[in-house]
C-alpha positions as CSV (number, residue, x, y, z in Angstrom):
1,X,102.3,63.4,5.1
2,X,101.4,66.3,7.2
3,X,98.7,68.9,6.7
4,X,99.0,72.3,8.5
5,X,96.2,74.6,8.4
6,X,94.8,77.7,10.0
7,X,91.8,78.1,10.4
8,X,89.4,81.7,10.6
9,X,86.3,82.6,11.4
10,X,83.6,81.5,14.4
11,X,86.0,78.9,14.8
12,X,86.2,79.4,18.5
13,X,83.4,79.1,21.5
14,X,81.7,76.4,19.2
15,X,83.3,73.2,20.1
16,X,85.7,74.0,16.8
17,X,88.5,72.0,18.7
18,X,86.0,69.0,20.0
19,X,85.0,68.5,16.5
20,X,88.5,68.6,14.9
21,X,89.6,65.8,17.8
22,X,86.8,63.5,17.0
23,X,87.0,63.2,13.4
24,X,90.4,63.2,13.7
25,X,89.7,60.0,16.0
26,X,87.4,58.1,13.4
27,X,90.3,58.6,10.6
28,X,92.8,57.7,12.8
29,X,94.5,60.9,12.4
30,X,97.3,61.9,15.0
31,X,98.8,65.4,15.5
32,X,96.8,68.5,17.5
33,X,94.7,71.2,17.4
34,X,94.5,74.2,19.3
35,X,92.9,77.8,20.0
36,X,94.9,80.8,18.6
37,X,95.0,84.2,20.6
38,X,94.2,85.8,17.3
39,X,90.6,84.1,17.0
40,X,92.2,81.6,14.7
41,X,92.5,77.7,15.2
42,X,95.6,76.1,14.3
43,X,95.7,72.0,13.1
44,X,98.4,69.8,12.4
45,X,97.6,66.5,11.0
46,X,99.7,63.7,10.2
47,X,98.4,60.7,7.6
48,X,97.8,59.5,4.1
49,X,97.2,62.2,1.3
50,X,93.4,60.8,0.7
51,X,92.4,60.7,4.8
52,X,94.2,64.2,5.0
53,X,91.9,65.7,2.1
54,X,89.0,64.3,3.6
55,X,90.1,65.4,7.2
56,X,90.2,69.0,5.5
57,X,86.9,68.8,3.8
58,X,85.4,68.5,7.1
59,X,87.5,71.3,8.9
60,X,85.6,73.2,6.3
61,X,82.4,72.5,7.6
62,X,82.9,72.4,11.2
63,X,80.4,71.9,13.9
64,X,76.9,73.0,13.0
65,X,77.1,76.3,15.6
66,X,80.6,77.6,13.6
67,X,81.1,79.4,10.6
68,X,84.2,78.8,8.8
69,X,85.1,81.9,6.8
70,X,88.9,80.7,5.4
71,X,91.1,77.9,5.6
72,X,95.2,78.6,4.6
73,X,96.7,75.2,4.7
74,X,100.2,73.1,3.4
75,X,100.7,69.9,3.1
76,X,104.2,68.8,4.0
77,X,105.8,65.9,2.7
78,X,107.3,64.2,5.8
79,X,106.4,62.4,9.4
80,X,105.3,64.4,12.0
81,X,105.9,62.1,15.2
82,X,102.6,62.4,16.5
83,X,101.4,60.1,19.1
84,X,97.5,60.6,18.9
85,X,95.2,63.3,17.7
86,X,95.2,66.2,21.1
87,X,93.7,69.2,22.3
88,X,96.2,71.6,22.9
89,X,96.1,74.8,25.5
């Protein structure tokens, strides 16, 4: 399973991406995450449904100096090839 999600607010600036690498790490998550140019962050996520919703529960939070405002997200029902969690540029 995949999860896709965008995410807004002061997502960026605030070791956003840091964050969403390392807990990505602990839950042995693979996929990326990167900066938008429209102030957003964009995730992709590939794992079990239960790790996923626990991945997004903390992409809610985010690192103490952010402030998530909204998260739109999917889950898609299929592999996503992912070789380890990354930061992308």
């Amino acid at each position: 399973m995949v999860l896709h999600a965008i995410i807004k607010g002061k997502v960026q600036g605030v070791g956003y991406r840091y964050f969403t690498q390392k807990i990505a790490s602990e839950l042995k998550l693979k996929g990326w995450v990167k900066n938008n140019p429209d102030g957003t962050v964009e995730v992709w996520a590939e794992g079990d449904e239960n790790t996923l919703n626990i991945f997004l529960d903390n992409l809610r939070k985010g690192p103490p100096l952010s402030f998530v405002e909204d998260i739109k997200y999917e889950f898609i029902d299929k592999e996503g090839g992912f070789a380890d969690f990354e930061i992308r540029y």
